[in-house]
mmCIF file as Biopython writes it, N, C-alpha, C and O atoms, coordinates in Angstrom:
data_model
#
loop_
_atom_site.group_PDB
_atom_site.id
_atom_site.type_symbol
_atom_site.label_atom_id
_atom_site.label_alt_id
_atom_site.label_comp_id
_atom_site.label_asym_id
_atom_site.label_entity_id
_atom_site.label_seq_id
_atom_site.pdbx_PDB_ins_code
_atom_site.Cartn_x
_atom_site.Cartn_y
_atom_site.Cartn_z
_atom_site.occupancy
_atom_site.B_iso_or_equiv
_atom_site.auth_seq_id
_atom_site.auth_asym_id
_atom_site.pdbx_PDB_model_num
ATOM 1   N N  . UNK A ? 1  ? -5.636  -11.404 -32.158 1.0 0.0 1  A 1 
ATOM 2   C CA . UNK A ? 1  ? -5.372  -12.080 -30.918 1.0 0.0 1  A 1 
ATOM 3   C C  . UNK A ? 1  ? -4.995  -11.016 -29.878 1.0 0.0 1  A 1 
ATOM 4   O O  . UNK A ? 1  ? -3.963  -10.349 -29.952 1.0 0.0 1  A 1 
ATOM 5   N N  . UNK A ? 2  ? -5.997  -10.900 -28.812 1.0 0.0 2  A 1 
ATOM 6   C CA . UNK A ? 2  ? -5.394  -10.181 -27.603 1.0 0.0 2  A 1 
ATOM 7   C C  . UNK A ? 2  ? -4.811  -10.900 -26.431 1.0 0.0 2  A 1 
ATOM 8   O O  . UNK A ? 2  ? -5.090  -12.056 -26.112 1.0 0.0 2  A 1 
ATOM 9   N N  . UNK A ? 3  ? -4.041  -10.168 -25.870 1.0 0.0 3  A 1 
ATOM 10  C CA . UNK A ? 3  ? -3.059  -10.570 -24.988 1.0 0.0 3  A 1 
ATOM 11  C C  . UNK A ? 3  ? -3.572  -9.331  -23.543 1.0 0.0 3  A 1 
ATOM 12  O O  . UNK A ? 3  ? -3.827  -8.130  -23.637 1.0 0.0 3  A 1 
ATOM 13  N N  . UNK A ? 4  ? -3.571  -9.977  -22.655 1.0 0.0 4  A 1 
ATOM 14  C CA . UNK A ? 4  ? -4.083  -9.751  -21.080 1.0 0.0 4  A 1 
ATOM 15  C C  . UNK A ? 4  ? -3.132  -8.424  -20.859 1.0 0.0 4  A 1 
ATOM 16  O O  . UNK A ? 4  ? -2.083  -8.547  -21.492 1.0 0.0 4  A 1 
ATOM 17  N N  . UNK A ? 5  ? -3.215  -7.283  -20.183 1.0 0.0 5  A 1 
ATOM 18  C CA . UNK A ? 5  ? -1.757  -6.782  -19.848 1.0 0.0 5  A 1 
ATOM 19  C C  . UNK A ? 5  ? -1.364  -6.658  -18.344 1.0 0.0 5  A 1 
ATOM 20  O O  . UNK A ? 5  ? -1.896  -6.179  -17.343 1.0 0.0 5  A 1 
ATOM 21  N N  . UNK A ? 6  ? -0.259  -7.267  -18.614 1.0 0.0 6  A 1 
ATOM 22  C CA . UNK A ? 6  ? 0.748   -7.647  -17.058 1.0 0.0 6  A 1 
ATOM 23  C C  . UNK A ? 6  ? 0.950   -6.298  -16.674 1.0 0.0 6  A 1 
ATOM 24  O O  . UNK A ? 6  ? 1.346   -5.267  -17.217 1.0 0.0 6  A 1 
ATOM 25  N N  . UNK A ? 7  ? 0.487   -6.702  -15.391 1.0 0.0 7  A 1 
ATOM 26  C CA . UNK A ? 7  ? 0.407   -5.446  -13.805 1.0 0.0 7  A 1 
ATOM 27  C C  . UNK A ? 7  ? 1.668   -5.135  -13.787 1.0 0.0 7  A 1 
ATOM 28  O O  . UNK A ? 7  ? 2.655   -5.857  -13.647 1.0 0.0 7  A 1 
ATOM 29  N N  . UNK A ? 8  ? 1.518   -3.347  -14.028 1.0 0.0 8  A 1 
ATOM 30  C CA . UNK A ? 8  ? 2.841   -3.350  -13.518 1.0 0.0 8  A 1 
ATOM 31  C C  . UNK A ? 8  ? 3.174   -2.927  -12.088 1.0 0.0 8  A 1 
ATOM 32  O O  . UNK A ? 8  ? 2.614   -2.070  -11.403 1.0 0.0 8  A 1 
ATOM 33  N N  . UNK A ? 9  ? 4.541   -3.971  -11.692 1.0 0.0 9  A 1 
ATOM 34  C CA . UNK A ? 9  ? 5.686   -3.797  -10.407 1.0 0.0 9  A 1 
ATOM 35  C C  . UNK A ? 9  ? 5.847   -2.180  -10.161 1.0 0.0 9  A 1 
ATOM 36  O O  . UNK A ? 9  ? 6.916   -1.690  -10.524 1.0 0.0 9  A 1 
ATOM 37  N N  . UNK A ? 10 ? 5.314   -1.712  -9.841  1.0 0.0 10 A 1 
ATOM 38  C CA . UNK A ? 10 ? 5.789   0.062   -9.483  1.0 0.0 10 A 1 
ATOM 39  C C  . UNK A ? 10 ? 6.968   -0.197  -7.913  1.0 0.0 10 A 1 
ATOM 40  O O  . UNK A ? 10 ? 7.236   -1.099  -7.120  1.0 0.0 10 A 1 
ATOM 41  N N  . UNK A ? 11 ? 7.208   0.679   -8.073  1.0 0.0 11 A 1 
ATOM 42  C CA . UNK A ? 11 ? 8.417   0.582   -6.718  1.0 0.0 11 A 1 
ATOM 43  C C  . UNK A ? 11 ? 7.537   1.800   -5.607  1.0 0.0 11 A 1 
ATOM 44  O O  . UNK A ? 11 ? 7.642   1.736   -4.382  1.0 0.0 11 A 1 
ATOM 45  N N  . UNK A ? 12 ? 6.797   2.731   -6.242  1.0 0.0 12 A 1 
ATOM 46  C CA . UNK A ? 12 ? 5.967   3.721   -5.081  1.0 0.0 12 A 1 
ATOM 47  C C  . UNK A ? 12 ? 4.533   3.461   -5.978  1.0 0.0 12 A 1 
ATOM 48  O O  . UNK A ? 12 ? 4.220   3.281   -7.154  1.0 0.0 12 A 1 
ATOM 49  N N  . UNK A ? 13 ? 3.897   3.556   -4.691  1.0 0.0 13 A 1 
ATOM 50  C CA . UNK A ? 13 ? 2.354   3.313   -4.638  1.0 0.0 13 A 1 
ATOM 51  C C  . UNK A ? 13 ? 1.401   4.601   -4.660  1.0 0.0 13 A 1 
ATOM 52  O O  . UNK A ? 13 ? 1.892   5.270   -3.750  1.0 0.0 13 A 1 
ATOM 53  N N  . UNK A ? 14 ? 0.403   5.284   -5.132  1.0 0.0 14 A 1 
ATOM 54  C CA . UNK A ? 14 ? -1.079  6.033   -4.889  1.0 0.0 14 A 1 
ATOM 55  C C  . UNK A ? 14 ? -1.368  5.005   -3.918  1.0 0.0 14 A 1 
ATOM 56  O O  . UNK A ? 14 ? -1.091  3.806   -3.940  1.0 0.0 14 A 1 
ATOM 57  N N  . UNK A ? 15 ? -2.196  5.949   -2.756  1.0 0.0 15 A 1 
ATOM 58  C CA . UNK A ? 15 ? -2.645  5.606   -1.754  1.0 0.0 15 A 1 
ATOM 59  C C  . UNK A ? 15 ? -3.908  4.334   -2.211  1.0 0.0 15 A 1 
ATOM 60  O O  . UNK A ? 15 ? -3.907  3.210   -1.709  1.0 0.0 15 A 1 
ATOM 61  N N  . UNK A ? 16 ? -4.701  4.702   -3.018  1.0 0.0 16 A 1 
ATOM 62  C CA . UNK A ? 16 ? -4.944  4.016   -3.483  1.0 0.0 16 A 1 
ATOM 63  C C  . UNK A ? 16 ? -5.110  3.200   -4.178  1.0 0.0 16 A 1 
ATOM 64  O O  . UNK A ? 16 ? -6.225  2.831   -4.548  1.0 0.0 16 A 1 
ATOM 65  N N  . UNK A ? 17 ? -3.917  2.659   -4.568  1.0 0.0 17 A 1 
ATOM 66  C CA . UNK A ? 17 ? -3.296  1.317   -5.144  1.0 0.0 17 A 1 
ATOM 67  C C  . UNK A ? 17 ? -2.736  0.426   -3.854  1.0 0.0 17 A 1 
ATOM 68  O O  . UNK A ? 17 ? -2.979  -0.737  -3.531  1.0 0.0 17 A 1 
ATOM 69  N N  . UNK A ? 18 ? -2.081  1.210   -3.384  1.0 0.0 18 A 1 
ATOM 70  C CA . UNK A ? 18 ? -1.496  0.726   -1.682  1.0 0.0 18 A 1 
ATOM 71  C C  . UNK A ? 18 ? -3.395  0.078   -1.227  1.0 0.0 18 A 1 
ATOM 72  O O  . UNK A ? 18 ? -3.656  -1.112  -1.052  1.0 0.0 18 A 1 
ATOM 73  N N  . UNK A ? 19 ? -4.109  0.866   -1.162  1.0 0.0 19 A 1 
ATOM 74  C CA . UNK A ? 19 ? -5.273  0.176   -0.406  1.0 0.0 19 A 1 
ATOM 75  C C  . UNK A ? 19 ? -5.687  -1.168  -1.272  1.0 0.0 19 A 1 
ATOM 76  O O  . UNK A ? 19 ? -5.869  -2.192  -0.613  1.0 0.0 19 A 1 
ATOM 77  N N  . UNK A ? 20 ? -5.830  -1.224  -2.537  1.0 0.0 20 A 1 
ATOM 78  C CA . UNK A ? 20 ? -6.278  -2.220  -3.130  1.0 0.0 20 A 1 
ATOM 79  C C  . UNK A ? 20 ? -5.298  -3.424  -2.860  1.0 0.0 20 A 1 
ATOM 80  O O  . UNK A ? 20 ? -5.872  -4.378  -2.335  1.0 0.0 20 A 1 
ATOM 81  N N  . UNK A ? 21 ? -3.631  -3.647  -3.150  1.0 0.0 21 A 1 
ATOM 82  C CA . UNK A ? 21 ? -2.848  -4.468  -2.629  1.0 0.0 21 A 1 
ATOM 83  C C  . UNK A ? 21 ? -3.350  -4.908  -1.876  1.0 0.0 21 A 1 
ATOM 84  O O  . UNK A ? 21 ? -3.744  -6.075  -1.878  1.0 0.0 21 A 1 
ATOM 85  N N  . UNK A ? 22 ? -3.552  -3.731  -0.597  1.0 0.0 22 A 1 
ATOM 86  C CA . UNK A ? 22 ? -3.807  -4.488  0.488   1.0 0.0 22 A 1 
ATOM 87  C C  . UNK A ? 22 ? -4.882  -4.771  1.189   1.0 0.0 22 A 1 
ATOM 88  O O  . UNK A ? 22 ? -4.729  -4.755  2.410   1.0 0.0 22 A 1 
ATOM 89  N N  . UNK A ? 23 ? -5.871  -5.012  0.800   1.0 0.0 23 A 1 
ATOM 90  C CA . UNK A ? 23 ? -7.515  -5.042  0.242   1.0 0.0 23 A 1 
ATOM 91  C C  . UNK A ? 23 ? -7.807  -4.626  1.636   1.0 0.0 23 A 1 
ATOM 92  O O  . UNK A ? 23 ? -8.189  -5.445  2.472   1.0 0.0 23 A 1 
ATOM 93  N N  . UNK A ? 24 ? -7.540  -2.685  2.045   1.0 0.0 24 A 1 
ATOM 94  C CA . UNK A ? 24 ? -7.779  -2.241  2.904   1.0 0.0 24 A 1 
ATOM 95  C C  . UNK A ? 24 ? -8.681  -1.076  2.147   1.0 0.0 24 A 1 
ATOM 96  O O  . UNK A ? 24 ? -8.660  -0.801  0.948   1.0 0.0 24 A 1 
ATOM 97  N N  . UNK A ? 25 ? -9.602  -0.379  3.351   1.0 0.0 25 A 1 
ATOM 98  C CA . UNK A ? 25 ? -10.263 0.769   2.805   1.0 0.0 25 A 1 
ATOM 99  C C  . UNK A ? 25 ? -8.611  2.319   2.173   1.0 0.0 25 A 1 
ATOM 100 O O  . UNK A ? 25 ? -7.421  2.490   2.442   1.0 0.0 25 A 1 
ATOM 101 N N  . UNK A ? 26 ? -9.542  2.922   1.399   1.0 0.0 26 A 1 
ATOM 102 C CA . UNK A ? 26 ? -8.679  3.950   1.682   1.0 0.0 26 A 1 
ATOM 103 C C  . UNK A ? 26 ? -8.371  4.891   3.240   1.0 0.0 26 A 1 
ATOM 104 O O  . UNK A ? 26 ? -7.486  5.376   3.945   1.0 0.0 26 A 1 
ATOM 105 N N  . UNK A ? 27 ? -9.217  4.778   3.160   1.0 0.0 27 A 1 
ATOM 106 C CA . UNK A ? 27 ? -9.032  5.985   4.664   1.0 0.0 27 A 1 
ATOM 107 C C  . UNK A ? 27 ? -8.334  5.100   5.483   1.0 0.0 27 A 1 
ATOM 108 O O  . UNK A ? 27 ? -7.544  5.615   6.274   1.0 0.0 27 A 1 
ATOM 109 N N  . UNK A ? 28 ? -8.488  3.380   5.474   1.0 0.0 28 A 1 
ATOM 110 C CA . UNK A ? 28 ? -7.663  3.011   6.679   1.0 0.0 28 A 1 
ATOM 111 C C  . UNK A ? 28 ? -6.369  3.309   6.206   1.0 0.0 28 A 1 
ATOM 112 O O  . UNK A ? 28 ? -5.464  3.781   6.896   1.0 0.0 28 A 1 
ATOM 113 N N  . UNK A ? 29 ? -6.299  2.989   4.880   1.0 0.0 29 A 1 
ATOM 114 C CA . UNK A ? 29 ? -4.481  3.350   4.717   1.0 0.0 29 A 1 
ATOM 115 C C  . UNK A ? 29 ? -3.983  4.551   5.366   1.0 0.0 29 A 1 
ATOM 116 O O  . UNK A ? 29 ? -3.068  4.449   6.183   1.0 0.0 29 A 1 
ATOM 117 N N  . UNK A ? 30 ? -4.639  5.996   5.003   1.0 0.0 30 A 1 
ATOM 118 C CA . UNK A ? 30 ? -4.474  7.287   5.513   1.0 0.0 30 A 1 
ATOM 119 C C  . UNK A ? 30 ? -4.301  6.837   6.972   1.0 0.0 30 A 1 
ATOM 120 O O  . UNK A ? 30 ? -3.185  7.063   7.441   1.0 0.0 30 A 1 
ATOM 121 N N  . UNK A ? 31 ? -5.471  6.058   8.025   1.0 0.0 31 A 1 
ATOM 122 C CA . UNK A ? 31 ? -5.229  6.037   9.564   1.0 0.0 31 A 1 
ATOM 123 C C  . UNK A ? 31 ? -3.449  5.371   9.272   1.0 0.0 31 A 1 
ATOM 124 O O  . UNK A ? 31 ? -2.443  6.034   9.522   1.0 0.0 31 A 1 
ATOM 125 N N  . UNK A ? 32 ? -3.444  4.577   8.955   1.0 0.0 32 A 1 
ATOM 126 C CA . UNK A ? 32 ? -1.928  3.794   9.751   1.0 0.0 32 A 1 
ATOM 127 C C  . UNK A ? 32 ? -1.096  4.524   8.784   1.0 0.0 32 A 1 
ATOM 128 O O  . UNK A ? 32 ? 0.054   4.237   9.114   1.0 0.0 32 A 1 
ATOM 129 N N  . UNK A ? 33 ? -1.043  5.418   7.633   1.0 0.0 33 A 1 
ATOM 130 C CA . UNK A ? 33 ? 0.068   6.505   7.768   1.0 0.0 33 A 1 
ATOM 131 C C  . UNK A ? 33 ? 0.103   7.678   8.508   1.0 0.0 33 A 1 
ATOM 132 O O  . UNK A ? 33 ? 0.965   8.512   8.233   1.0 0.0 33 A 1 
ATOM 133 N N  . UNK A ? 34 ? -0.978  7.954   9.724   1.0 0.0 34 A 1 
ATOM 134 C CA . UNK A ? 34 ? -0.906  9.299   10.103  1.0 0.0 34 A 1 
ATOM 135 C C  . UNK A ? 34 ? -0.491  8.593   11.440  1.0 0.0 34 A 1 
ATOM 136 O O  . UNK A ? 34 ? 0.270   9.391   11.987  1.0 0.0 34 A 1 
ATOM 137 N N  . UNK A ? 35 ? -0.595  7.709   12.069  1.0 0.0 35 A 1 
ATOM 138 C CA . UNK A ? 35 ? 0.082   6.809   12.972  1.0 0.0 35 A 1 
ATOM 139 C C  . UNK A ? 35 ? 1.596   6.334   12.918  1.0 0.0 35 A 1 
ATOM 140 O O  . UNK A ? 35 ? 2.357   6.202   13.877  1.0 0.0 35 A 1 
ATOM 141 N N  . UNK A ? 36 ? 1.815   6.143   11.786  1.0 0.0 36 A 1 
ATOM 142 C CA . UNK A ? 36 ? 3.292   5.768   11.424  1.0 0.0 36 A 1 
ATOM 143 C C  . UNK A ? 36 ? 3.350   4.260   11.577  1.0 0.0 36 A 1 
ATOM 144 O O  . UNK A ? 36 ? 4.407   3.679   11.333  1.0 0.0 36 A 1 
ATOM 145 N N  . UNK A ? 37 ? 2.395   3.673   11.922  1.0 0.0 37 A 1 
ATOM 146 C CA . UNK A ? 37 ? 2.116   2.273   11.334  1.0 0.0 37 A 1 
ATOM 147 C C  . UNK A ? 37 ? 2.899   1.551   9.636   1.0 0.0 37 A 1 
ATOM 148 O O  . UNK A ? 37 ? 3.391   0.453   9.375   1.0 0.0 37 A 1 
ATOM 149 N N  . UNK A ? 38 ? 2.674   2.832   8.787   1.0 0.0 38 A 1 
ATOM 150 C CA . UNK A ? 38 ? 2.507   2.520   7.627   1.0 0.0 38 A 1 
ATOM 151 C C  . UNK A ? 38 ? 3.655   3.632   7.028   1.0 0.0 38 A 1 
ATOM 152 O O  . UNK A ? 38 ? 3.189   4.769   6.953   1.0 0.0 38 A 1 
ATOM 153 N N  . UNK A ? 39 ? 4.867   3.523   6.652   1.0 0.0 39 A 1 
ATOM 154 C CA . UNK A ? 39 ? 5.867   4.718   6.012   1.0 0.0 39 A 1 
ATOM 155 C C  . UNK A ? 39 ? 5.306   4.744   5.247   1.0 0.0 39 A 1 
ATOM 156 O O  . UNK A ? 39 ? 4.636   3.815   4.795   1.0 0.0 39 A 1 
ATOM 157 N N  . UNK A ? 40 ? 5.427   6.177   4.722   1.0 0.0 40 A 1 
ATOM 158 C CA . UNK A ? 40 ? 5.092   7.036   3.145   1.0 0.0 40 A 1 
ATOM 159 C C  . UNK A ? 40 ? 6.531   7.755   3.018   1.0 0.0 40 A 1 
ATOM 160 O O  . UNK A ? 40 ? 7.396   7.813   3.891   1.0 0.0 40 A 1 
ATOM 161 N N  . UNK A ? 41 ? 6.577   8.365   1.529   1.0 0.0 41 A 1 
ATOM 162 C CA . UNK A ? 41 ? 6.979   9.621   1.028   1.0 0.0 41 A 1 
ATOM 163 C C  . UNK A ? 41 ? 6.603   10.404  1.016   1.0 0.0 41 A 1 
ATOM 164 O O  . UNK A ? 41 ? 5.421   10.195  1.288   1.0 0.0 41 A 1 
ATOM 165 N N  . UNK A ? 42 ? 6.785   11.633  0.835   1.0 0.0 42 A 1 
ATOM 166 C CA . UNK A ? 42 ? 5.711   12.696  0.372   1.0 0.0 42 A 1 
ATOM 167 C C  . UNK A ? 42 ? 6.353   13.564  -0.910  1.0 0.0 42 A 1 
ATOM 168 O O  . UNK A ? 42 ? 7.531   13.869  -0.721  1.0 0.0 42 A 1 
ATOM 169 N N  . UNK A ? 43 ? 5.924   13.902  -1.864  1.0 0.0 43 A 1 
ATOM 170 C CA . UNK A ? 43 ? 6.519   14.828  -3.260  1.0 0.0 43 A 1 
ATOM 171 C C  . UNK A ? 43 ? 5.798   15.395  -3.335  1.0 0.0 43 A 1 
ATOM 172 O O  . UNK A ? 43 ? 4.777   14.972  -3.875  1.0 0.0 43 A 1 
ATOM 173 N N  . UNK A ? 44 ? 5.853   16.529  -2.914  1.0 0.0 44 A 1 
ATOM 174 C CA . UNK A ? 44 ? 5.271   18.204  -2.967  1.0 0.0 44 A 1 
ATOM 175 C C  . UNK A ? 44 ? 3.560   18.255  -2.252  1.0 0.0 44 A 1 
ATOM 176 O O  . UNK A ? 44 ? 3.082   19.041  -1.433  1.0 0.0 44 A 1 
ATOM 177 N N  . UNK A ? 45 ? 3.122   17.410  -2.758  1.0 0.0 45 A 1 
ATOM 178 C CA . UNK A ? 45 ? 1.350   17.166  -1.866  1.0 0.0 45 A 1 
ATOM 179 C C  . UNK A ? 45 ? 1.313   15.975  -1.778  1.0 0.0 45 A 1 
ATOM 180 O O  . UNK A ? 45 ? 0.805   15.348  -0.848  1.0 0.0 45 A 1 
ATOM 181 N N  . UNK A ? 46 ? 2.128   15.289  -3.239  1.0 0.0 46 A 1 
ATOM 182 C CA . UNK A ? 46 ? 1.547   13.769  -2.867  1.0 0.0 46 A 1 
ATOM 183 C C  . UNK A ? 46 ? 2.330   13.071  -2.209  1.0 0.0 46 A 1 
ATOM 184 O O  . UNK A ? 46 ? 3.549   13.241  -2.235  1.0 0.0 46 A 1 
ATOM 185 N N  . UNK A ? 47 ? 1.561   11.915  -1.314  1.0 0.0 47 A 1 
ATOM 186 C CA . UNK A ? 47 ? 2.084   10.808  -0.416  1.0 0.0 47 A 1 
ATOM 187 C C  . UNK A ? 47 ? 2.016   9.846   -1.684  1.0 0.0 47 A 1 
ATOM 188 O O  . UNK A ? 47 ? 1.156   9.720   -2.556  1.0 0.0 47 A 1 
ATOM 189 N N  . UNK A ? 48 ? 3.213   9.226   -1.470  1.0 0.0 48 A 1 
ATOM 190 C CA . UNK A ? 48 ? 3.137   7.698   -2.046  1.0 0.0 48 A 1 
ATOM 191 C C  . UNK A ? 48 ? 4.048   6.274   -0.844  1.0 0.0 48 A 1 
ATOM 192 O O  . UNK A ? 48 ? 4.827   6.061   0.085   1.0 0.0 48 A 1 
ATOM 193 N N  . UNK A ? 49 ? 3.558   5.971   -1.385  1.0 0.0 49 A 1 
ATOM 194 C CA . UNK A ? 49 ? 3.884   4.686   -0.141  1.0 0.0 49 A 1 
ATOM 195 C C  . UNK A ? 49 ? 4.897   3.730   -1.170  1.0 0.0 49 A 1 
ATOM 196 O O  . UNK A ? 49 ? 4.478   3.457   -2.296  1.0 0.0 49 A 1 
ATOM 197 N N  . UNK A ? 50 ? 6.438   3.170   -0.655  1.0 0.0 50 A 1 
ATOM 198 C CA . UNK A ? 50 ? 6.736   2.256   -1.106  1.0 0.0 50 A 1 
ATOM 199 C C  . UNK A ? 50 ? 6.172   0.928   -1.656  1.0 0.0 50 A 1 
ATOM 200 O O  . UNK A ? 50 ? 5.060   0.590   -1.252  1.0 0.0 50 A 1 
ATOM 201 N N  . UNK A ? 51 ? 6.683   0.312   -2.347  1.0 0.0 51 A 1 
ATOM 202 C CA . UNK A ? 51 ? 6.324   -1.632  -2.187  1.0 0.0 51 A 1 
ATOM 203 C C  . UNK A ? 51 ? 6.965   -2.295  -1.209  1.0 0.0 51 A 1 
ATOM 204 O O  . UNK A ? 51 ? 6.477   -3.328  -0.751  1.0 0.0 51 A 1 
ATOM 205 N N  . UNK A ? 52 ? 8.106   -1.807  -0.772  1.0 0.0 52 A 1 
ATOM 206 C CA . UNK A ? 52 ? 8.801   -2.481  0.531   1.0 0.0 52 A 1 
ATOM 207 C C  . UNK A ? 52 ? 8.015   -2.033  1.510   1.0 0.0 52 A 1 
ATOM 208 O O  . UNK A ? 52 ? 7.492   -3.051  1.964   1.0 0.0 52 A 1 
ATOM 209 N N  . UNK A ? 53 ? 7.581   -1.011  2.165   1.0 0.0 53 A 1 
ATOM 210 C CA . UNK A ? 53 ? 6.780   -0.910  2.810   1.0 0.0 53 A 1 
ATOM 211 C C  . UNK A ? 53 ? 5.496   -1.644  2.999   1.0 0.0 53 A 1 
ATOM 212 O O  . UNK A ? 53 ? 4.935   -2.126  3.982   1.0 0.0 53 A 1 
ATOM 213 N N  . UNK A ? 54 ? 5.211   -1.565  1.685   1.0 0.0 54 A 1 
ATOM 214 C CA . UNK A ? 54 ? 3.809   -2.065  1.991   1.0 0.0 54 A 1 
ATOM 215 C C  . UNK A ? 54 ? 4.142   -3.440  2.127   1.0 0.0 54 A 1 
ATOM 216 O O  . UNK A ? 54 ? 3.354   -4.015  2.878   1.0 0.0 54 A 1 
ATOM 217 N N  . UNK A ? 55 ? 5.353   -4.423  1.498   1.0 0.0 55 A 1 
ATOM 218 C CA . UNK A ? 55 ? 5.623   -5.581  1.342   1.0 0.0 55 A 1 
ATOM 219 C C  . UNK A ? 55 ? 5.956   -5.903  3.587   1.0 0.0 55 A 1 
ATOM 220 O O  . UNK A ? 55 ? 5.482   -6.883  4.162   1.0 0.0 55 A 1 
ATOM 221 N N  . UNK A ? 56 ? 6.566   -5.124  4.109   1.0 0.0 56 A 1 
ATOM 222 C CA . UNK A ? 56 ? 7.184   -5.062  5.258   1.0 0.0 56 A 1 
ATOM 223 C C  . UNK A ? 56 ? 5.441   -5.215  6.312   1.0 0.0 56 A 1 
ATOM 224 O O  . UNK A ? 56 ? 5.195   -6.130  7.098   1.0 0.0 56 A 1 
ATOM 225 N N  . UNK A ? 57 ? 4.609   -4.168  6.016   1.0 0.0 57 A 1 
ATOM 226 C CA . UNK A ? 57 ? 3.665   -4.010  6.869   1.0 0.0 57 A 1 
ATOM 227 C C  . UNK A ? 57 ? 2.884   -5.291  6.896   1.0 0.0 57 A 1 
ATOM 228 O O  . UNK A ? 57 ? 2.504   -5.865  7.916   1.0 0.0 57 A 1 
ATOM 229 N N  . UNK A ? 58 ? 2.690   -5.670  5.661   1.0 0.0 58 A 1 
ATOM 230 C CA . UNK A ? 58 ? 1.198   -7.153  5.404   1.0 0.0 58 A 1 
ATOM 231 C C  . UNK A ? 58 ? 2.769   -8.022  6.165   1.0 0.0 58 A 1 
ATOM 232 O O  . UNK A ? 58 ? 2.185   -8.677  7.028   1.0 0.0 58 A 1 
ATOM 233 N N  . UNK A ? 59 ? 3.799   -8.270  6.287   1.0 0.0 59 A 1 
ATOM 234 C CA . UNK A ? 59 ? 4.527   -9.320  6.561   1.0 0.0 59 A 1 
ATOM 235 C C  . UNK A ? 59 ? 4.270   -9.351  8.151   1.0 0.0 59 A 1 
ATOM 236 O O  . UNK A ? 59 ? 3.878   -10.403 8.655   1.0 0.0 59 A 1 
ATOM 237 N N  . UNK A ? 60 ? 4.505   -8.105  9.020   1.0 0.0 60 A 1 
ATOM 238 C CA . UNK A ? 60 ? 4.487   -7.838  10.264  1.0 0.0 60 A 1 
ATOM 239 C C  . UNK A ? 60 ? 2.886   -8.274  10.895  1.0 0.0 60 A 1 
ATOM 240 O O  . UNK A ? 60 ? 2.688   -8.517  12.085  1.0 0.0 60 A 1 
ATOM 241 N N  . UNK A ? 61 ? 1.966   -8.304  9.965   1.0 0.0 61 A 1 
ATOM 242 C CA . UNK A ? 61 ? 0.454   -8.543  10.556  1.0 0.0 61 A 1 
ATOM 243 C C  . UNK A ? 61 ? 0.524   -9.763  10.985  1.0 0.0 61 A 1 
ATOM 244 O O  . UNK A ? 61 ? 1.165   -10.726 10.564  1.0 0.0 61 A 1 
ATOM 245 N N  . UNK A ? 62 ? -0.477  -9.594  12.209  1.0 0.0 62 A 1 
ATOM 246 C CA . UNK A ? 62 ? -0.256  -11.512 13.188  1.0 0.0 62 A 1 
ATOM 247 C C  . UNK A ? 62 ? -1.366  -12.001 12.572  1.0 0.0 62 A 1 
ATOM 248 O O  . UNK A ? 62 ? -2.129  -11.258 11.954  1.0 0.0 62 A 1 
ATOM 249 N N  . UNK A ? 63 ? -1.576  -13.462 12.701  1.0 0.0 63 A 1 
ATOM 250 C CA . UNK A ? 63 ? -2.869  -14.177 12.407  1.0 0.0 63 A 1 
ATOM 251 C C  . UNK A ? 63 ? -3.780  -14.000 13.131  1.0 0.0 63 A 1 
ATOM 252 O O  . UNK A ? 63 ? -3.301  -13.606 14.194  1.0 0.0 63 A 1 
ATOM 253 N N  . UNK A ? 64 ? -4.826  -14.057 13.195  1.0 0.0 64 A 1 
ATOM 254 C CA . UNK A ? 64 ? -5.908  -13.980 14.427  1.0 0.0 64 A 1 
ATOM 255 C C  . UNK A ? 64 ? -6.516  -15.225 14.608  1.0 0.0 64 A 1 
ATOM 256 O O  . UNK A ? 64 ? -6.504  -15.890 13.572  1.0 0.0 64 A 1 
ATOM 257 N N  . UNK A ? 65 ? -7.055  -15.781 15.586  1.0 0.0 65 A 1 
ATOM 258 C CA . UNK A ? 65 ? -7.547  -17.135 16.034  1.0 0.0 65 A 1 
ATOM 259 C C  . UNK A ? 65 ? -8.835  -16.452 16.791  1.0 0.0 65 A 1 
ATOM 260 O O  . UNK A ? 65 ? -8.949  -15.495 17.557  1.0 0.0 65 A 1 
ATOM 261 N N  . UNK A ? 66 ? -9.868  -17.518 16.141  1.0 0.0 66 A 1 
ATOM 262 C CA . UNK A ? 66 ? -11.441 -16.930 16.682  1.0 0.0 66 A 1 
ATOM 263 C C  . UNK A ? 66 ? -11.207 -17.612 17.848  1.0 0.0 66 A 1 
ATOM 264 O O  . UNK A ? 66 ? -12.042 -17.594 18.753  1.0 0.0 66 A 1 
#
């Protein structure tokens, strides 16, 4: 019997995990962190992006009306 395996909750994101969450391209993620749209960390080369962050940014997006 197999069992599915549950996603794990990370507390910092790869840029591209941050893009998939947020079913954005990669490079757009890169635009709205080089804007400051989007907080990161950085550890030695790598950027990682919070979950509060990313939880904060999709909250702040407006709806759009055609």
């Amino acid at each position: 019997m197999t069992t599915a395996a549950q996603p794990i909750d990370r507390v910092l994101y790869k840029v591209e995990a941050a893009a998939e969450l947020l079913s954005l391209g990669r490079s757009t993620v890169y635009e709205l962190m080089a804007t400051g749209e989007l907080p990161f960390v950085k550890l030695g080369r790598a950027r990682r992006i919070r979950r509060a962050d990313l939880d904060a940014f999709a909250a702040q997006l407006q709806p759009q009306s055609i």
